[in-house]
Every structure is written in C-alpha cells, then in structure tokens.
C-alpha positions in Angstrom: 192.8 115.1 78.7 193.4 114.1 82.0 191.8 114.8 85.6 194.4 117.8 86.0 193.6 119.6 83.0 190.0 120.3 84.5 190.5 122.2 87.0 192.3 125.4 87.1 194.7 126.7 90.0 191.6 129.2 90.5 189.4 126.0 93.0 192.3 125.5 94.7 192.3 128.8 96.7 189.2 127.7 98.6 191.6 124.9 99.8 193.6 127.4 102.2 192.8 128.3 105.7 194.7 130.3 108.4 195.6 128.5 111.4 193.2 128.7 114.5 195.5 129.3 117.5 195.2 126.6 120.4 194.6 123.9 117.9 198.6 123.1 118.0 199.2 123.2 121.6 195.5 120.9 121.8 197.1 118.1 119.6 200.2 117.9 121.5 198.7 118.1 124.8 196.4 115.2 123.4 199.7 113.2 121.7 201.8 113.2 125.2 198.7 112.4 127.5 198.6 108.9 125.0 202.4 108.7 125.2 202.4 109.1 128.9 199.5 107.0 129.0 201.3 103.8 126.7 204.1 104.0 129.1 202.5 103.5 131.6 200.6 100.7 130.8 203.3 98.9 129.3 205.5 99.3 132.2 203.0 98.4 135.2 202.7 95.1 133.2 198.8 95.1 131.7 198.1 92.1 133.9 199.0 90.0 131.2 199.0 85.9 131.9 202.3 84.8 133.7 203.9 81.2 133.3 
C-alpha cells in the first residue's frame, strides 16, 4: 500500500480556496518595486571598489 492509497480525494477538498481580490495586484506591485529597485542599484554602480 502506498502513501496515495490512504487518503481519499474526499481531504483534498479542504485544499481549495477562492481567491481574495487585491492579493494579485499586491504581489505585482511588490515584484516591480524589487525590479525597479535592482535596476537601479545595478546601474548607479553600488559603489563597488574601482581599480
């Protein structure tokens, strides 16, 4: 018997959830703020060691 066979597709309904709106537009808000934020950094130099 393995790990599958005990449990029936009955548990895995409590597994599903409908999507909370503003959670979406949140994480991509949050993704281009770090993006924006990278480029930056990267392209004003980081005052990193010259020689």
């Amino acid at each position: 018997m393995t790990i599958n066979d005990k449990h029936d597709n009955d548990n895995w309904e409590m597994l599903g959830h409908d999507p909370v709106p503003g959670y979406k537009t949140a994480f991509y808000i949050a993704v281009l703020v770090s993006v924006i934020y990278l480029a930056v950094a990267f392209f004003s130099g980081g005052g990193g060691v010259a020689h």
